[in-house]
Backbone as CSV, one residue per row, in Angstrom:
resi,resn,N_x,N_y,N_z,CA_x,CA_y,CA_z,C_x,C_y,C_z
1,UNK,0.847,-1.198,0.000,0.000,0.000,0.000,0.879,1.243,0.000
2,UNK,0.324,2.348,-0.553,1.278,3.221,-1.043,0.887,4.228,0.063
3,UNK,2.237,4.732,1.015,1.557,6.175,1.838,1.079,7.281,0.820
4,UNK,0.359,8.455,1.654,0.185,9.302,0.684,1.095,10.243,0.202
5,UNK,2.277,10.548,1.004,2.895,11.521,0.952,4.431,10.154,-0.056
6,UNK,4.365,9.044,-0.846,5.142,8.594,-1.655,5.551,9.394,-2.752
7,UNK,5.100,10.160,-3.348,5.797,11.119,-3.860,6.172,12.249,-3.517
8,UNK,6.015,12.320,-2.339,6.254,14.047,-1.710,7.758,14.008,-2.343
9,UNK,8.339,15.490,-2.619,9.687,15.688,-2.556,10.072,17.437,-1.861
10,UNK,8.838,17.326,-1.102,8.874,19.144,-0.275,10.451,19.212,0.402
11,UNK,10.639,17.907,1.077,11.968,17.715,1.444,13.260,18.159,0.972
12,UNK,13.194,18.136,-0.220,14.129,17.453,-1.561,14.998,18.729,-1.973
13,UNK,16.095,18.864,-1.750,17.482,19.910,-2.540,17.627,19.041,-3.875
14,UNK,17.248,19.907,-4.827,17.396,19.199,-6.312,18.054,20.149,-7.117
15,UNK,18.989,19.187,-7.801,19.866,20.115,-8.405,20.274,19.543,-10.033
16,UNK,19.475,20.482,-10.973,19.518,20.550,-12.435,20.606,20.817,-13.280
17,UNK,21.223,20.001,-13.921,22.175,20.780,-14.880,21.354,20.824,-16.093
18,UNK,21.797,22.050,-16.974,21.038,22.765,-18.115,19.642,23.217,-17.814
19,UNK,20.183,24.023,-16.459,18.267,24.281,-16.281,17.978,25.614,-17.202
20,UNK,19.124,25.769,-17.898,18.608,27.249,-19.089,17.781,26.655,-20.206
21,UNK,17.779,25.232,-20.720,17.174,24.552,-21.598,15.695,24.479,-21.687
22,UNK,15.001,24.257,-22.697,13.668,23.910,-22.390,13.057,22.929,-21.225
23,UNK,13.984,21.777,-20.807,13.450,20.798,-20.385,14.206,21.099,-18.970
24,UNK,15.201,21.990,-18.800,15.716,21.888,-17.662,14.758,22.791,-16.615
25,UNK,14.026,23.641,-17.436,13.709,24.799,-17.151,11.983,23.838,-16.280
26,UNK,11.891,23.247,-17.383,10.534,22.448,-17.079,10.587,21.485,-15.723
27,UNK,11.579,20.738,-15.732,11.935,20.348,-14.274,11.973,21.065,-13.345
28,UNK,13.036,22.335,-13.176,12.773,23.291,-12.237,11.582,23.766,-11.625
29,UNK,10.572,23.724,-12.274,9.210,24.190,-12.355,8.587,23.271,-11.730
30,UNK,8.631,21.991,-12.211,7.784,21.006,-11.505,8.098,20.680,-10.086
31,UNK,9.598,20.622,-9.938,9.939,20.154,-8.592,9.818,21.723,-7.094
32,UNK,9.703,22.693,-7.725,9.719,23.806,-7.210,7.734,24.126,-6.911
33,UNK,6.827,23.884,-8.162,5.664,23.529,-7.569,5.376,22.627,-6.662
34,UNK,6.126,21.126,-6.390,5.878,20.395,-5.399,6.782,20.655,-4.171
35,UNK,7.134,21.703,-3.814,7.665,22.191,-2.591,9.097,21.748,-2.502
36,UNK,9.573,21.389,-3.513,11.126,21.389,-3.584,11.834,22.159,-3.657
37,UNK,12.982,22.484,-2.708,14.557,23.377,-3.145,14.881,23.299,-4.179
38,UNK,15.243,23.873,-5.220,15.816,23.725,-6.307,17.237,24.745,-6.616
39,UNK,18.081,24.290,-6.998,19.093,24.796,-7.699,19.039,24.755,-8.902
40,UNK,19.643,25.406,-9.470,19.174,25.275,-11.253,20.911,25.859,-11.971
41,UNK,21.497,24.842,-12.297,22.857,25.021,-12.910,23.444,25.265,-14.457
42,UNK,23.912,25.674,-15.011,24.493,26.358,-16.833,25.261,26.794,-16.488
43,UNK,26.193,27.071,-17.853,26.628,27.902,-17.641,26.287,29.523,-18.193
44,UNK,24.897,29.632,-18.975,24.291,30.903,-18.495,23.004,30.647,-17.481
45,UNK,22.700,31.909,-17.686,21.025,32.596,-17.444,20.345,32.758,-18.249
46,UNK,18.885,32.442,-18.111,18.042,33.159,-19.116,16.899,33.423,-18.665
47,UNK,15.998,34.145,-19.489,15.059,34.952,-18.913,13.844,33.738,-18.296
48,UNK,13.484,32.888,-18.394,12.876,31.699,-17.709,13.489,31.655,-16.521
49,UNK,14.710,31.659,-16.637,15.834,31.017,-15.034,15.223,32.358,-13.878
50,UNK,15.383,33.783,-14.586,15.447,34.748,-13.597,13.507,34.838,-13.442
51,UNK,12.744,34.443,-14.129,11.604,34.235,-13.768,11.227,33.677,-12.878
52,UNK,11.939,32.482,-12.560,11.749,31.224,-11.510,12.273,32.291,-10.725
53,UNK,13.473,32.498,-10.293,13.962,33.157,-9.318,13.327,34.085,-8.457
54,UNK,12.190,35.087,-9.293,11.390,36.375,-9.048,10.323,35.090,-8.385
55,UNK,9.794,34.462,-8.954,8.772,33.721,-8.255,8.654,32.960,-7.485
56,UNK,10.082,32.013,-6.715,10.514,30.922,-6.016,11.693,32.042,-5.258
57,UNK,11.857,33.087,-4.609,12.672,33.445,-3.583,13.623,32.899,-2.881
58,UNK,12.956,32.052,-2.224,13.438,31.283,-1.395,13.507,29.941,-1.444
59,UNK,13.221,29.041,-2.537,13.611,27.747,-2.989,13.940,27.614,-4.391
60,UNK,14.357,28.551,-4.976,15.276,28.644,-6.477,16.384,29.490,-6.311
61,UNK,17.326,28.649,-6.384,18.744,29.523,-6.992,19.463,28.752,-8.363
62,UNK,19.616,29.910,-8.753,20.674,29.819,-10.041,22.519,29.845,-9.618
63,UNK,22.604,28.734,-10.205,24.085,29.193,-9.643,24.900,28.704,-11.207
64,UNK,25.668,29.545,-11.554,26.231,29.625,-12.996,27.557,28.645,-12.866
65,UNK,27.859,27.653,-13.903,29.031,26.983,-13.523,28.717,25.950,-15.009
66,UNK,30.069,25.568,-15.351,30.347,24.628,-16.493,30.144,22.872,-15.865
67,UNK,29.530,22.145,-16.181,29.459,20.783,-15.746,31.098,20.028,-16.647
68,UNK,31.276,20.715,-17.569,32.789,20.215,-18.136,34.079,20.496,-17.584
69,UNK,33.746,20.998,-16.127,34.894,22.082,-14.981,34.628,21.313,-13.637
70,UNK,35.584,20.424,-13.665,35.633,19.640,-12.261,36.101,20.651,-10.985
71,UNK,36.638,22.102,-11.427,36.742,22.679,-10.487,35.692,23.691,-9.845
72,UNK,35.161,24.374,-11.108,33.903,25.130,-11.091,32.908,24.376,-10.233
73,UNK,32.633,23.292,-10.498,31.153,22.006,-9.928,32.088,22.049,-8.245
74,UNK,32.923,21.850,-7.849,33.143,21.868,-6.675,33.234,22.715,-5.712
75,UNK,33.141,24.023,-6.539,33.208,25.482,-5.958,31.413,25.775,-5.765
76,UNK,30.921,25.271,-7.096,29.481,25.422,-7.109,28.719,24.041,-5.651
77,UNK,29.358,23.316,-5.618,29.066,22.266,-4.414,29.144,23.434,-3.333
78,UNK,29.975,23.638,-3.049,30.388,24.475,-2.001,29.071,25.898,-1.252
79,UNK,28.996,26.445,-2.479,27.901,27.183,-2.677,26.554,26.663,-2.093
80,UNK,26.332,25.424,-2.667,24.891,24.949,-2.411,24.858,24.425,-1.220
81,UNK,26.119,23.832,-0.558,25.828,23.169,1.001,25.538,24.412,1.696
82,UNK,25.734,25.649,1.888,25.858,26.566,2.709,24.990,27.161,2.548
83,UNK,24.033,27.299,1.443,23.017,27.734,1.334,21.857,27.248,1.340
84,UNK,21.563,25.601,1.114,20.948,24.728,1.014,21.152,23.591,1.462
85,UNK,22.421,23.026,1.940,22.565,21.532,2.399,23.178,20.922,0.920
86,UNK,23.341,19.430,1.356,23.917,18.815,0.193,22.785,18.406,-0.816
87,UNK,22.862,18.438,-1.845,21.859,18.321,-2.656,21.241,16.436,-2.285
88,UNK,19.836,16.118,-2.553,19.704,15.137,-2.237,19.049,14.358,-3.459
89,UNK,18.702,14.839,-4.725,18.518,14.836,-6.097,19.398,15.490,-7.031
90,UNK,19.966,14.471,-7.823,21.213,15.089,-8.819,19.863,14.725,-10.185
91,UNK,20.002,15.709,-10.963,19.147,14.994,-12.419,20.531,16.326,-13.500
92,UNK,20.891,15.134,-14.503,22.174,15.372,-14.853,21.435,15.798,-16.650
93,UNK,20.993,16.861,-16.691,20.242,16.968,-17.915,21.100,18.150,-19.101
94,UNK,21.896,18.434,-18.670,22.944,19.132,-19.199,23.593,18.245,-20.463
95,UNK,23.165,18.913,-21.886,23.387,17.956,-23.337,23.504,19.441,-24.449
96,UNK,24.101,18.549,-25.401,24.523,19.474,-26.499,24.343,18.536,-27.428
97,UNK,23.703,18.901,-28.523,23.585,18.447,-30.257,23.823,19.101,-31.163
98,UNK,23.814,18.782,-32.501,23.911,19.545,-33.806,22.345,19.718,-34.388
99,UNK,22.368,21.333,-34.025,20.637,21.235,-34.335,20.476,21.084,-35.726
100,UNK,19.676,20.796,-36.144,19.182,20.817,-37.876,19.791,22.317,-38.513
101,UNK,19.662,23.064,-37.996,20.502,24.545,-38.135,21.993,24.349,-38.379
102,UNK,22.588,23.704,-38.240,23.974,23.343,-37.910,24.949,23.553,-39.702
103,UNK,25.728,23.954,-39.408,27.017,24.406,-40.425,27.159,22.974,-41.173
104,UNK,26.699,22.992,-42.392,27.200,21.552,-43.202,27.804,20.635,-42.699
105,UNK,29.215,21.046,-42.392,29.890,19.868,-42.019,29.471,18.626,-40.422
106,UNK,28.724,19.970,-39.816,28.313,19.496,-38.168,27.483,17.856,-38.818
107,UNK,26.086,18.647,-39.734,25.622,17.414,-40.611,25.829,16.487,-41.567
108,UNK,27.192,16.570,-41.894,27.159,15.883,-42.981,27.697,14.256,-42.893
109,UNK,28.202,13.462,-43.943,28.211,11.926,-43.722,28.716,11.976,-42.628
110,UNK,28.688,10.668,-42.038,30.204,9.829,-40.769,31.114,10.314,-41.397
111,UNK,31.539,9.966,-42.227,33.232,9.645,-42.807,33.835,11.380,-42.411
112,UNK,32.977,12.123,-42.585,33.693,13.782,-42.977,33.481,14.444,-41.905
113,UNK,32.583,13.552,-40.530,32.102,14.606,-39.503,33.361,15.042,-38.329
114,UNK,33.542,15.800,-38.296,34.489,16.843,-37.484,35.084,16.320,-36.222
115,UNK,36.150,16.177,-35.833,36.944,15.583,-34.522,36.476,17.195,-33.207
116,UNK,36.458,17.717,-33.884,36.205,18.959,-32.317,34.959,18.830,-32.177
117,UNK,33.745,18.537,-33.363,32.752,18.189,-32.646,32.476,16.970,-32.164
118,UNK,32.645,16.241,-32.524,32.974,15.238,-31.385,32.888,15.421,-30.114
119,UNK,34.480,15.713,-29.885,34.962,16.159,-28.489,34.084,16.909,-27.701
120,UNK,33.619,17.744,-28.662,32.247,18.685,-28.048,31.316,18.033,-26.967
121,UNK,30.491,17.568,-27.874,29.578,16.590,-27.428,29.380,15.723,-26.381
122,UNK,30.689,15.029,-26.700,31.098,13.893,-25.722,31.049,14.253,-24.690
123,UNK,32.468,15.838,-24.524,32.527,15.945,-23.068,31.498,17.010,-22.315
124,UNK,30.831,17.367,-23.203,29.335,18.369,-22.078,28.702,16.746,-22.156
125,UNK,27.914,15.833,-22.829,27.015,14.842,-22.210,27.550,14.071,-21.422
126,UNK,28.611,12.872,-22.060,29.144,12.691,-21.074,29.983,12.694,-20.029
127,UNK,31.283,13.687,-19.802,32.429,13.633,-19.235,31.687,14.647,-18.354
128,UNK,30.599,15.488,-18.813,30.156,16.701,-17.905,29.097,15.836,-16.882
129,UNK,28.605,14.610,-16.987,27.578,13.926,-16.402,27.981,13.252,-15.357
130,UNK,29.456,12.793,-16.022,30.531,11.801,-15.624,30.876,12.676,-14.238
131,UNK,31.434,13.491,-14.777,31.952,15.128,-13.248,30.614,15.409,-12.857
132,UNK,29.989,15.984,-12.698,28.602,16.361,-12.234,28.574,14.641,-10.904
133,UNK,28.383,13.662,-11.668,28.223,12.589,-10.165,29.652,12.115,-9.491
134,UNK,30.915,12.751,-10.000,31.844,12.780,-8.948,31.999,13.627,-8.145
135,UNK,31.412,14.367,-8.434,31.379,16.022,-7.315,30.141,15.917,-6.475
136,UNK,28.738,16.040,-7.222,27.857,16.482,-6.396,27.585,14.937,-5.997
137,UNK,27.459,13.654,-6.572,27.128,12.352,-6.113,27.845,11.983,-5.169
138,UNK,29.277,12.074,-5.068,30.315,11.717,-3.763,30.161,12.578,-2.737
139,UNK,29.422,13.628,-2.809,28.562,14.197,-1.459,27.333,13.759,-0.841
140,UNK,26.797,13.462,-2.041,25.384,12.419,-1.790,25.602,11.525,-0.781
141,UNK,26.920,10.336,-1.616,27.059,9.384,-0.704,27.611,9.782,0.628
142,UNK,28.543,10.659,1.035,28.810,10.573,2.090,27.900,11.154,3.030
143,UNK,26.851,11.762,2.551,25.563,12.205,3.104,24.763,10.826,3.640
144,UNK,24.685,9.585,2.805,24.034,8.548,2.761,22.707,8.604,2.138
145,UNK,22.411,9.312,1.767,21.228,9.379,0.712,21.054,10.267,-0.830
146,UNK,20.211,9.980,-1.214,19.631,10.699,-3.010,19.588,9.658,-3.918
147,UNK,18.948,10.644,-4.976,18.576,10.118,-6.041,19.272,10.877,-7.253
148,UNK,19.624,10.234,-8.233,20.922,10.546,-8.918,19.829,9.789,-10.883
149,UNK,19.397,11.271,-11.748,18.697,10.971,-12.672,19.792,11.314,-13.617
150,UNK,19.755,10.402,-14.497,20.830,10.688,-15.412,20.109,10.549,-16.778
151,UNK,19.745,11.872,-17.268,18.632,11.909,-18.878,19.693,11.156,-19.903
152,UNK,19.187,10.188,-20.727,19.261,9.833,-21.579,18.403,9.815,-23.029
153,UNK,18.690,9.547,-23.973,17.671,9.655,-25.192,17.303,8.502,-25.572
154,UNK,16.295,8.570,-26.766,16.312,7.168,-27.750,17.492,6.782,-28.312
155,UNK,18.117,7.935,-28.771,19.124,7.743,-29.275,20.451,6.663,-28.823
156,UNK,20.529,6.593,-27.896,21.681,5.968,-26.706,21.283,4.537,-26.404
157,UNK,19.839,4.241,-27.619,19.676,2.680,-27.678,19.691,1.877,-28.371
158,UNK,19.260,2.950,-29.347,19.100,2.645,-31.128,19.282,3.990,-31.559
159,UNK,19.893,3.163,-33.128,20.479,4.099,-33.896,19.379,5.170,-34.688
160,UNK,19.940,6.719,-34.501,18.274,7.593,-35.400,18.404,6.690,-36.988
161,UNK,17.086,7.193,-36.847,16.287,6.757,-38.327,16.632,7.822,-39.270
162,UNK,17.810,7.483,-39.682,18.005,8.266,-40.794,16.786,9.088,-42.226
163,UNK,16.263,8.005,-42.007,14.841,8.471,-43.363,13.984,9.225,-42.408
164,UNK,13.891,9.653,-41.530,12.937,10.940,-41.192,13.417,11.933,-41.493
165,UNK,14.842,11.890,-42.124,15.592,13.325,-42.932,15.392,13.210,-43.800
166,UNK,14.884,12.151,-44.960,14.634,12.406,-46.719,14.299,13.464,-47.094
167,UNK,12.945,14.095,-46.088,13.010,15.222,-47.041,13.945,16.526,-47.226
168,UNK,14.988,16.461,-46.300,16.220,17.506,-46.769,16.804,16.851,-47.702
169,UNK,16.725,15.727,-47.756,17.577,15.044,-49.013,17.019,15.506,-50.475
170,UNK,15.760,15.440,-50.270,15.463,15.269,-51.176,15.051,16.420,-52.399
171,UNK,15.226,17.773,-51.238,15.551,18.931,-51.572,16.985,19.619,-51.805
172,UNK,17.745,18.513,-52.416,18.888,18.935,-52.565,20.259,19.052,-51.445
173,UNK,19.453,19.087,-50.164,20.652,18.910,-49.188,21.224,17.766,-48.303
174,UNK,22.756,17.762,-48.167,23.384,16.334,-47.724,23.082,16.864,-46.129
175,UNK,22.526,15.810,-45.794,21.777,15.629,-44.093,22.136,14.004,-43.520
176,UNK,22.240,14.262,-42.573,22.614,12.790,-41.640,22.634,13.189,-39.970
177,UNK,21.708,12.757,-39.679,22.174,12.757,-37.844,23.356,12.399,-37.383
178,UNK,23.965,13.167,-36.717,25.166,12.973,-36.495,25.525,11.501,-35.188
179,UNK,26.838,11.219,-35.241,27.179,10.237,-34.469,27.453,10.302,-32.988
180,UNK,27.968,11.800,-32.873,28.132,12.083,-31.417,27.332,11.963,-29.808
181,UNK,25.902,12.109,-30.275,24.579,12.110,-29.348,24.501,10.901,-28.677
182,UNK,24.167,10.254,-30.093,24.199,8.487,-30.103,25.101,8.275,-28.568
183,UNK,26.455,8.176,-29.326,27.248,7.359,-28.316,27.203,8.086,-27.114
184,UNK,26.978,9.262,-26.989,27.271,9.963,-25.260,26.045,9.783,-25.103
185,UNK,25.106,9.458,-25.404,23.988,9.099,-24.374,23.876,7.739,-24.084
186,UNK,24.504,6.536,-25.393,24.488,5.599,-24.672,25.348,4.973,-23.685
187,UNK,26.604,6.042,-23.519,27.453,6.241,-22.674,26.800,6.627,-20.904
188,UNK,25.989,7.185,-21.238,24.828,7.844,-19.922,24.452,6.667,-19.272
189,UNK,23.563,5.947,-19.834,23.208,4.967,-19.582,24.023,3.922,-19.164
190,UNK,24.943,3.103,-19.642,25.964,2.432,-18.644,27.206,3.040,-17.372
191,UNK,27.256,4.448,-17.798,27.611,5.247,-16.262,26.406,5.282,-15.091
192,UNK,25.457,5.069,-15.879,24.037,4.932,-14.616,24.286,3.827,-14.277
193,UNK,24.525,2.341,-14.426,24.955,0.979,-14.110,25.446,1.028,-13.339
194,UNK,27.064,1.650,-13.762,28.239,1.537,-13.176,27.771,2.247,-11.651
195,UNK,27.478,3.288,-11.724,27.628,3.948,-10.278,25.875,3.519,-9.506
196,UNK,25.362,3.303,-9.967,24.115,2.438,-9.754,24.425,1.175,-8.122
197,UNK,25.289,0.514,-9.172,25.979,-0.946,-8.394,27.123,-0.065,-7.062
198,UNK,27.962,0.805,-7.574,29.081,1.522,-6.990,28.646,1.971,-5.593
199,UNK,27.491,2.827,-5.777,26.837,3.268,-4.903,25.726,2.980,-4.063
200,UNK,24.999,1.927,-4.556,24.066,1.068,-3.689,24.001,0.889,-2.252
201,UNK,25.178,0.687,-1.737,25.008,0.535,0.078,25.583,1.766,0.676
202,UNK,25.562,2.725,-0.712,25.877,4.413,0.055,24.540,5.259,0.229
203,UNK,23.557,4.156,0.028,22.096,5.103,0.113,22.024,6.031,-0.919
204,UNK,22.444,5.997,-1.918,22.144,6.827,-3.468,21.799,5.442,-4.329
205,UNK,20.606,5.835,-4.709,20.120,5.486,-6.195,20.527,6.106,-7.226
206,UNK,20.580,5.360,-8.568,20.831,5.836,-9.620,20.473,5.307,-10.458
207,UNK,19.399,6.173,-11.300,18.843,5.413,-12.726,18.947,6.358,-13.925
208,UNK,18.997,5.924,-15.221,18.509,6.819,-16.025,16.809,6.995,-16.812
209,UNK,16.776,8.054,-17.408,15.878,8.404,-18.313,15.851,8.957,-19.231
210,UNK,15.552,7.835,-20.295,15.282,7.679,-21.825,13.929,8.310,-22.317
211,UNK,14.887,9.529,-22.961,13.500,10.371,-23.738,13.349,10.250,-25.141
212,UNK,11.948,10.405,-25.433,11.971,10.874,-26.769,12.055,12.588,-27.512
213,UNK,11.803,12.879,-28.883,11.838,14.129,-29.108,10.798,14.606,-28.138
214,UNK,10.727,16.331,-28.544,9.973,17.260,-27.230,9.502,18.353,-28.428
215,UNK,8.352,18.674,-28.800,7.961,19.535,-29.276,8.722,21.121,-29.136
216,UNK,9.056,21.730,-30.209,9.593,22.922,-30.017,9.448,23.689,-31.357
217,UNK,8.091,23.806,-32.052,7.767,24.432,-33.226,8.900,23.934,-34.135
218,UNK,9.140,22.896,-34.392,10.236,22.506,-35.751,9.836,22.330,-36.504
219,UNK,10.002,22.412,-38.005,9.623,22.924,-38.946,8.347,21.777,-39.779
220,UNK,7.194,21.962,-40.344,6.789,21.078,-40.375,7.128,19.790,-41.214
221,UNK,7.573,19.754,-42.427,8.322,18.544,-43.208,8.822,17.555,-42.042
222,UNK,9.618,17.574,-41.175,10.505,17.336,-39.966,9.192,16.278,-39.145
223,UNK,8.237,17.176,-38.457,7.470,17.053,-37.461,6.431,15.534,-38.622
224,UNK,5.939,16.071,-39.360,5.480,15.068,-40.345,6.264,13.432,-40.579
225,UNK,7.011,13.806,-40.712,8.377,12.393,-40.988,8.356,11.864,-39.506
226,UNK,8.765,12.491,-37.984,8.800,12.102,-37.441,7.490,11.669,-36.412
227,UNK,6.242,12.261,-36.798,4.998,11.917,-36.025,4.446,10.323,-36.940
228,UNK,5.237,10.376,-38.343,4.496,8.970,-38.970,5.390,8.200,-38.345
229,UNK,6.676,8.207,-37.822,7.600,6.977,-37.562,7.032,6.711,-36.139
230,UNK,6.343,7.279,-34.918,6.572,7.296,-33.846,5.578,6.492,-33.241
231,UNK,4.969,5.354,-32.626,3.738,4.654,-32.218,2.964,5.571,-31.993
232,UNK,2.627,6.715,-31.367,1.711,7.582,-30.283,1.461,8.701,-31.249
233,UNK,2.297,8.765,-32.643,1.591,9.954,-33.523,2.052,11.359,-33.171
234,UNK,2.796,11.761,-32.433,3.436,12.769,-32.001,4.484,12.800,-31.241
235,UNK,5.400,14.320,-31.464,6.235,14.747,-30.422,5.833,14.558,-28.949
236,UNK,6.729,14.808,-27.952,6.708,15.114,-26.426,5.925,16.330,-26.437
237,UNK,5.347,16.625,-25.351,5.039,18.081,-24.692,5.883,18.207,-24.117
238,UNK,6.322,19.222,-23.516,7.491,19.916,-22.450,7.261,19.462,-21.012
239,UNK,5.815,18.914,-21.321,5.789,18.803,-19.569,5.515,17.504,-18.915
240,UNK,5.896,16.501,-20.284,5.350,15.488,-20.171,6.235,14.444,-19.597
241,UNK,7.538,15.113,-19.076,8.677,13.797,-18.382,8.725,14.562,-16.932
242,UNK,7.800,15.514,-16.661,7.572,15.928,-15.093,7.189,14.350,-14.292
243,UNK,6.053,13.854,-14.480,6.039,13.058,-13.721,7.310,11.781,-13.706
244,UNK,7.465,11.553,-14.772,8.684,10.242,-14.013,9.777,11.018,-13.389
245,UNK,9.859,12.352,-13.980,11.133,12.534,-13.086,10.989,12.516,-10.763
246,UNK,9.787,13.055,-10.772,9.319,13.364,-9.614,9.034,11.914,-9.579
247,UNK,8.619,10.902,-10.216,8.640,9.168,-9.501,10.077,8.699,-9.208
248,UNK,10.708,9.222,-10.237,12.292,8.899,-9.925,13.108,9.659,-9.101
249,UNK,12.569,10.558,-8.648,13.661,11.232,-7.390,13.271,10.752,-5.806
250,UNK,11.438,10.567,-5.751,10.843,10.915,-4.775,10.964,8.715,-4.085
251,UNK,10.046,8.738,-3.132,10.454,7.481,-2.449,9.578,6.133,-3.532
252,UNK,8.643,7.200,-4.276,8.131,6.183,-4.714,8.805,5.001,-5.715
253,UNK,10.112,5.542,-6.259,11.264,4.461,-6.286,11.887,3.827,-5.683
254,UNK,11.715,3.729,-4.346,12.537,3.699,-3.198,13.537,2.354,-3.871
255,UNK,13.004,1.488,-4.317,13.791,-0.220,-4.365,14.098,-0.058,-6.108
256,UNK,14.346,1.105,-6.819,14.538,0.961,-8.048,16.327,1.794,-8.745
257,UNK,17.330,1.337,-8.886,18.742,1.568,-9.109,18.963,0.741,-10.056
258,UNK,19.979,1.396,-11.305,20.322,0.811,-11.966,19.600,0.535,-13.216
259,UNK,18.589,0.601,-12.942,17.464,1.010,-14.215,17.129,2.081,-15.360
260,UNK,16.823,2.027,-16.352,16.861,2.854,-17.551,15.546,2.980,-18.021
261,UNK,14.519,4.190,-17.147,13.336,4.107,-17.630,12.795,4.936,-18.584
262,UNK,12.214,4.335,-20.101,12.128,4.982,-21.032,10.559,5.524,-21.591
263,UNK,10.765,6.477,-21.379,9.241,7.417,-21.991,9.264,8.119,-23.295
264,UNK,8.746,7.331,-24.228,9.432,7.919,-25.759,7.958,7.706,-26.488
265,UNK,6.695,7.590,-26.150,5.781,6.935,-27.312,5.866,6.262,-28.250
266,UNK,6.417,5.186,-27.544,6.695,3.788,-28.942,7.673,3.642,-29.271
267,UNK,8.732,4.662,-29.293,9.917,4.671,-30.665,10.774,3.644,-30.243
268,UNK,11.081,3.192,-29.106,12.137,1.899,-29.111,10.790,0.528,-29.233
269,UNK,9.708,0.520,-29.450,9.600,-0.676,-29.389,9.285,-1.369,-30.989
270,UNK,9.287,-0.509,-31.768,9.491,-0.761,-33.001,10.562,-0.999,-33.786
């Protein structure tokens, strides 16, 4: 039987990387309506971030810092115990891609795609995810408790579907999803394992979460290609990975580590 207060997280110091993002911004929001502390981490501001701030006083702070800066994240640790305690929710949502906007080469085949972007990629998703749970997670544990969300994509399970780009192809331009996403998210996902098992009798959980796309007015050709490939007929809403994240921080996971729970409308089961 479930108490009532199993999802409470009023308790809860939660702390966002990329809360300048659409989705980081959306977490902030949710966990800050259910009476949560929130920190909210980038390395900017934006006018959403200082909104929260004007409206959450006293349980939103912004604190500016690179997740790719093992020294910055420890200075920013520092910050948040003294003002808040040790964080007791890490959700590691801090990611970089090559948007469809992107300079030819960002898109173009495997064979020709760029070694700095690469590197890019890799180290904000994963090496920044990687630092983010050696800093703020090795406080966790020596705290003896939290919950430690590590966002992952479809991507990081299966490979994108290249043919939901035909139609740039087919208008003349060379298009390909790039390779970088792929592997650092499915990189996410077995660092959730690893420190999953690592950390288990330190009273930190650790799982990830596998998203699908998220609506953000993209262009329609795009939205078309990808609402026919998808079981459920559409993009994400913005607000629609609020609840697992708040199942995955709060007790109502209590017995769940190591797990990779995926909310995508269909797309991996096809």
């Amino acid at each position: 039987m479930l108490a009532k207060n199993t999802f409470d997280v009023s308790n809860d110091i939660v702390l966002i990387t990329g809360t300048s993002g659409q989705l980081g911004n959306e977490y902030a929001s949710a966990f800050l309506m259910n009476g949560a502390k929130v920190i909210g981490l980038d390395v900017l501001s934006t006018a959403k971030c200082n909104s929260l701030q004007l409206q959450y006083p006293d349980t939103y702070w912004f604190c500016k810092s690179d997740v790719t800066n093992k020294r910055m994240l420890s200075k920013a640790l520092a910050q948040i115990t003294e003002r808040f305690g040790v964080p007791t929710v890490l959700i590691n949502n801090a990611a970089i891609d090559s948007p469809p906007s992107s300079p030819p080469e960002e898109n173009g085949p495997f064979e020709e795609y760029p070694e700095d972007s690469w590197d890019q990629v890799i180290d904000v998703n994963l090496k920044g995810t990687y630092l983010s749970c050696q800093v703020f997670g090795s406080a966790m544990a020596k705290a003896g408790k939290g919950s430690i969300i590590n966002v992952s994509s479809i991507y990081g399970i299966v490979s994108p579907d290249q043919s939901i780009y035909d139609f740039r192809r087919k208008r003349g331009e060379v298009f390909f999803k790039p390779v970088a996403y792929s592997a650092s998210k499915s990189g996410v996902i077995n660092l959730t394992r690893y420190l999953a098992a690592y950390w288990a009798k330190s009273g930190v959980r650790v799982n990830s979460l596998t998203i699908a796309g998220v609506f953000n007015n993209q262009e329609k050709d795009f939205l078309t290609a990808y609402c026919d490939r998808i079981p459920i007929g559409r993009m994400a809403n913005r607000d629609e990975y609020n609840g697992p994240m708040l199942f995955l921080a709060s007790e109502a996971s209590s017995y769940m580590t190591g797990s990779n729970l995926i909310i995508d409308g269909g797309w991996t089961a096809i």
